[in-house]
Steps between C-alpha positions, in 0.01 A plus 500: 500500500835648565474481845365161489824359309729676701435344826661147331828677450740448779589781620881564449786405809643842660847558357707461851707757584855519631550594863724835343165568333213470780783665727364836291181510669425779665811643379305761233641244187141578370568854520784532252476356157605619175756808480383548868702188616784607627280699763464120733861529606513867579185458685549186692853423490522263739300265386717435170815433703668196432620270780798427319761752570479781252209323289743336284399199330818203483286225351182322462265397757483718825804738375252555189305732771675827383347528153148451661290743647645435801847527450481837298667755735791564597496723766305784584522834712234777584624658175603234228418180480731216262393228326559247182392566177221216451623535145898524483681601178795453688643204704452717802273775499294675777287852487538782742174622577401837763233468724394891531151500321583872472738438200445101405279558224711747347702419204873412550652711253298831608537408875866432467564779294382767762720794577330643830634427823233198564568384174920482551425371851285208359750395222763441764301341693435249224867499386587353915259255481592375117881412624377321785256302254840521258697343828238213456470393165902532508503274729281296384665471130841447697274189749392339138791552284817563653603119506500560136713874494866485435518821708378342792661172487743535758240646772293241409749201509558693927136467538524103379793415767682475161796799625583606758419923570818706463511803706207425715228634240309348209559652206240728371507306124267603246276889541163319402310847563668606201274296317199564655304786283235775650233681361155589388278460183433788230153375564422251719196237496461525880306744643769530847813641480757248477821506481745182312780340679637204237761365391644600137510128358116491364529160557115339553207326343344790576594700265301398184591809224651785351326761742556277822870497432505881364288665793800356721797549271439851305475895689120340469627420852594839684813432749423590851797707448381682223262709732409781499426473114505831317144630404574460109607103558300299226447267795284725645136484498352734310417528157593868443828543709507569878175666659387656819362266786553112642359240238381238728426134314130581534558735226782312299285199417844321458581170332824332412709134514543522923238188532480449858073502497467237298722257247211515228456821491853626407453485163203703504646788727781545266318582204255710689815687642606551065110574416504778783854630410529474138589821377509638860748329735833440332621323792297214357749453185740328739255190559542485100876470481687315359599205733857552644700274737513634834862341569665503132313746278442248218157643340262246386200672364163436567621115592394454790564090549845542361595742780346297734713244372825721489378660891528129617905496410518805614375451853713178535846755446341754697496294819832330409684882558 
């Protein structure tokens, strides 16, 4: 009878998809879902370039491309491969991710943190390639905003035919990389190394609560330039203090507010990264701070809306330096 009364349903019209989306085929999309996502663009780089020049987005329509699929890298070498955050708490923020499956699955803190030779060797490696990813979200920042900056007024007013250059050479106006933060998670969601390039202004709809903004804006984040970490760091993951060996994320089943798998499952990850690490990982406190402005230090709680409120002011003076 069942099957008899389902052959007078119509049968429901394919969903069509965008050409960014069929352009995955063959790609290995299929292959990388979940905390495994970030694996696509190490794998197959090329085939989330953007053809806009440094896959950033300027508009709607066909400058939307960089926050699809197809417009989510950067650039890429044999070793590290750059691309947007498909989920920015930051007006402009990209990952850093290394493409040696010998250490890509290890976690950031531990990997970062090594003292041996290959260890040191592989930190500065990462450090080089962070300030050229700095270099690009600087300018960036300086490409969106600096019409707005008092410190970049006059260089901008040369670059309008406004004034003329004195001294043959525009003036160098505002340091946007000074703005432009670097780092890892405690714990990350993801199960690749990757490595944040953003800037400080936590400016985005993307950022929906407490632990979104406090993953970014406590020592939740570790500063690239924090590494090596020492071995009693309560950023460091082990329950007990440091111990002997390379704790890869196979082992560290590891959870927190870094969302870039999947929008509706943040929630879920972050309170699977307190369940695992209550009692246990004290770097998790942070993402239960009390919320603090990045820019003025005015505490608001647990309230989140009202900082989001205050964040908005905030970023308005920020680009107005």
């Amino acid at each position: 009878m069942r099957l008899m009364a389902s052959r007078g349903r119509p049968k429901p019209k394919p969903v069509p998809r965008s050409g960014a989306y069929r352009g995955t085929t063959g790609t290995g999309f299929y292959n990388f879902q979940g905390r495994d996502a970030l694996g696509m663009y190490i794998e197959n780089p090329a085939a989330y370039m953007s053809t806009k020049s440094l896959g950033f987005a300027t508009g709607g329509g066909a400058d939307a491309a960089a926050s699809t699929l197809a417009g989510q890298v950067i650039s890429y070498s044999d070793d590290f491969v750059s691309i947007h955050d498909k989920y920015p708490k930051a007006s402009v923020h990209c990952l850093l991710l290394p493409r040696n499956p010998a250490v890509y699955k290890e976690h950031p803190v531990v990997l970062l943190s090594r003292r041996d030779a290959k260890g040191a060797a592989f930190l500065e490696s990462v450090r080089a390639e962070a300030e050229k990813l700095r270099a690009v979200v600087a300018a960036e920042l300086r490409r969106r905003f600096g019409q707005f900056s008092a410190a970049d007024a006059t260089r901008e007013a040369i670059l309008r035919g406004d004034m003329e250059i004195s001294g043959g050479q525009l003036p160098v106006g505002r340091d946007w990389s000074k703005d432009v933060i670097v780092g890892v998670h405690a714990r990350p969601s993801m199960s690749h190394v990757h490595v944040h390039v953003f800037s400080r202004d936590m400016h985005s709809d993307k950022m929906r609560h407490r632990k979104h903004y406090n993953s970014f804006s406590t020592p939740f984040l570790v500063r690239l330039d924090e590494f090596p970490l020492a071995l009693d760091d309560p950023r460091q993951p082990y329950a007990g203090g440091a111990q002997g060996g390379v704790l890869t994320m196979s082992e560290e089943t590891a959870n927190d507010a870094d969302d870039n798998a999947s929008e509706s499952a943040d929630d879920s990850e972050v309170k699977g990264a307190q369940d695992m690490g209550q009692g246990k990982r004290r770097h998790l406190d942070y993402l239960e701070n009390d919320l603090k402005c990045w820019r003025c230090g005015k505490t608001f709680g647990n309230r989140f809306q009202e900082l989001k409120r205050h964040l908005q002011s905030e970023f308005e003076a920020w680009i107005r330096e």
